[in-house]
C-alpha positions in Angstrom: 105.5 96.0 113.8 107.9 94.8 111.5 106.4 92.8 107.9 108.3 89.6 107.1 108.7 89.2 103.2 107.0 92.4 102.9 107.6 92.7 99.1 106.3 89.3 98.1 102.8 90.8 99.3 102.2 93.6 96.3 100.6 92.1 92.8 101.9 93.1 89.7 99.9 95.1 87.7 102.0 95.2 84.6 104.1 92.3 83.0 107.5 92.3 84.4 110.1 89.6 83.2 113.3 88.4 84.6 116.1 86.4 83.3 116.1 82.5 85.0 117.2 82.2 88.5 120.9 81.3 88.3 121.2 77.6 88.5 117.8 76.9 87.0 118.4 74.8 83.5 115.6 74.3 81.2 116.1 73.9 77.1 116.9 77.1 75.3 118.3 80.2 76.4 115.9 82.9 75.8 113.6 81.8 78.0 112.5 84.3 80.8 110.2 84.2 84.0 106.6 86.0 84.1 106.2 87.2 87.9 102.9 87.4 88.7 103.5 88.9 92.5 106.3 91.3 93.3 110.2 90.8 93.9 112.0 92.8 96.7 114.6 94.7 94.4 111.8 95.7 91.8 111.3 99.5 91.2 107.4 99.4 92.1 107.6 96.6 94.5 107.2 99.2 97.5 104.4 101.0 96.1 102.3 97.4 95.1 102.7 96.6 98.8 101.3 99.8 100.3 98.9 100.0 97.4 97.4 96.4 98.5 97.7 97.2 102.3 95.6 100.9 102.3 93.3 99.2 100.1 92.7 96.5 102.5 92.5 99.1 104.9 90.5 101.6 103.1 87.7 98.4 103.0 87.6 98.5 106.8 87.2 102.1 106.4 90.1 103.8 107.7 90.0 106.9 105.9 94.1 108.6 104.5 95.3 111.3 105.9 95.4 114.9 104.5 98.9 115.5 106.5 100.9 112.6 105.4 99.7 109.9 102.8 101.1 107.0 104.5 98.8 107.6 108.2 95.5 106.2 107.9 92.8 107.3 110.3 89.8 105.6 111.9 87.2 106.8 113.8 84.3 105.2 115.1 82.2 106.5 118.1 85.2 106.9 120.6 87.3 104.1 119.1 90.0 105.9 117.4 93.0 104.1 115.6 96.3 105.5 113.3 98.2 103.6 111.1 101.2 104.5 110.0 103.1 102.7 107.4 107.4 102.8 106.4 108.0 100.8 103.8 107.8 97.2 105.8 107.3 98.8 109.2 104.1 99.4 110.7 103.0 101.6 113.9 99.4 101.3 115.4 98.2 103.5 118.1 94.8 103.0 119.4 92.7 104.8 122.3 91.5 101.5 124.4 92.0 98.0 124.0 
């Protein structure tokens, strides 16, 4: 699976500011933009989004992997399910339907 807008996802943690979007005119010109969600192009906008995802995932309890931090597990009776994730590209493999 492929994530749309992936890095719009992630919440900020810290306070980050930007400079005004170019075109946008407003009185004064020290005035900057608080972002309250994450920006593709920010250094930690990658690791908000995988940081909110396993969390959400963690919740359903899939459990991490000790092999590779990025596979979750879950396990369940004979229900089994891995997900993997790449930056804004998801794989899910599952043992029935």
């Amino acid at each position: 699976m492929d994530v749309n807008n992936v890095f719009l996802h992630g919440d900020l943690n810290k306070k980050v500011y930007m400079k005004l979007p170019h075109g946008f005119r407003i009185s004064g010109s020290s005035k900057v933009c608080r972002l309250e969600k994450s920006l593709c192009g920010l250094k930690q906008a990658s690791r908000q989004w995988f940081g909110k995802l396993s969390l959400n995932l963690l919740d359903y309890d899939f459990a991490r992997s000790y092999v590779d931090y990025s596979l979750l597990n879950y396990q369940k009776g004979d229900i089994y399910m891995a997900f993997l994730v790449y930056v804004d590209d998801l794989v899910l493999i599952r043992n029935n339907l």
